[in-house]
C-alpha positions in Angstrom: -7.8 -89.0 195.6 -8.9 -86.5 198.8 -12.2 -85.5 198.5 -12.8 -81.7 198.7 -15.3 -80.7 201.3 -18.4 -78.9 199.8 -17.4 -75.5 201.9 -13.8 -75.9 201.1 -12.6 -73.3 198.3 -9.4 -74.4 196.4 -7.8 -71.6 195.4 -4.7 -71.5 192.5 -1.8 -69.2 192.5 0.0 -68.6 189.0 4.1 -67.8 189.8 4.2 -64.6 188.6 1.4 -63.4 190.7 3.1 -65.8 193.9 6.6 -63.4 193.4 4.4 -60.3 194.7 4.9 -56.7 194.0 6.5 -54.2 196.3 5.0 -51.3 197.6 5.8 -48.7 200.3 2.4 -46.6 200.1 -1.3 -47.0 199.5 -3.9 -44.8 198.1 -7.1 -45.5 199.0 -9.9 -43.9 197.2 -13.8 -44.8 196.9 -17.6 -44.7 195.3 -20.7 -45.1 196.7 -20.1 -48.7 195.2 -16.7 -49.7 195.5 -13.3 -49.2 197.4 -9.9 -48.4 194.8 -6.6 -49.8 196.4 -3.7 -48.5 194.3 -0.3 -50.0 195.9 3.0 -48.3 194.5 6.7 -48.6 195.1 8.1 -44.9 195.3 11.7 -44.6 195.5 14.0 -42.2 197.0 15.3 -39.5 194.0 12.7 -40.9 191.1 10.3 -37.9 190.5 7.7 -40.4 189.1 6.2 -43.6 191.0 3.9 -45.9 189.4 1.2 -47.9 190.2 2.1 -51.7 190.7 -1.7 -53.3 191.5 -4.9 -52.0 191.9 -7.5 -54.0 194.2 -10.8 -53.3 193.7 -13.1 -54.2 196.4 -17.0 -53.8 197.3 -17.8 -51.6 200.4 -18.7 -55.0 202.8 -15.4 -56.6 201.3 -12.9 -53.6 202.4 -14.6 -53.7 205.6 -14.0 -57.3 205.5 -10.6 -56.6 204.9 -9.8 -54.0 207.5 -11.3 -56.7 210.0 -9.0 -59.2 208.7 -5.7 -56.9 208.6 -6.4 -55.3 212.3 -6.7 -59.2 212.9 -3.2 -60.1 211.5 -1.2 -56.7 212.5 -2.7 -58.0 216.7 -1.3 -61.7 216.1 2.3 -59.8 214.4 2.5 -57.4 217.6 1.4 -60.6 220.4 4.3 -62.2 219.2 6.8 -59.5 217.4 6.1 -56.4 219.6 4.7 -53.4 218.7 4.8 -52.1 215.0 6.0 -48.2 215.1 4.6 -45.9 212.9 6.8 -44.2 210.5 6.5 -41.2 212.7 8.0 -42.5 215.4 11.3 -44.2 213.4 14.3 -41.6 212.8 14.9 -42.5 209.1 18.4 -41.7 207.9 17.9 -38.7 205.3 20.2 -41.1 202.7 17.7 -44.1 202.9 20.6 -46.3 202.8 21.9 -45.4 199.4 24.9 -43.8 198.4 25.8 -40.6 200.0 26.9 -37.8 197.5 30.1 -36.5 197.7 31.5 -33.5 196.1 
């Protein structure tokens, strides 16, 4: 049997929650108490999108976060190159789906 350090935080993962959730766009909305992260999958054609999680985090703990993803996008870039911004990638107009045809 290990013995768990007393600063050490064992933290569980259920499967369903492991699989993840896609999403291609965030909205980000706050209180004077608390920071709303809704992520959502919106796809090409669909008229409607819906929200697939919803992270609710405390003013220090999105800060926290931001700290942690500027972080993580730096040690992606040192060894990946730089990320571009959607603005500077030509997307086909099609997305990669089917093209229409008359």
């Amino acid at each position: 049997m290990t013995e768990q350090q007393p600063n050490q935080l064992n933290i569980e993962i259920s499967e369903e929650v492991a699989e993840g959730a896609y999403a291609n766009l965030a909205i980000i909305t706050h209180s004077h108490a608390e920071f709303v992260i809704d992520f959502v999958n919106v796809m090409p054609g669909t008229p409607k999108s819906k929200v697939k999680s919803r992270i609710i985090l405390t003013p220090q703990h999105a800060k926290r976060f931001m700290k942690a993803m500027t972080e993580n996008i730096h040690k992606y870039e040192a060894i990946n190159g730089t990320i571009k911004d959607l603005e500077e990638i030509e997307l086909p107009m099609n997305f990669g789906g089917p093209t229409a045809q008359a």
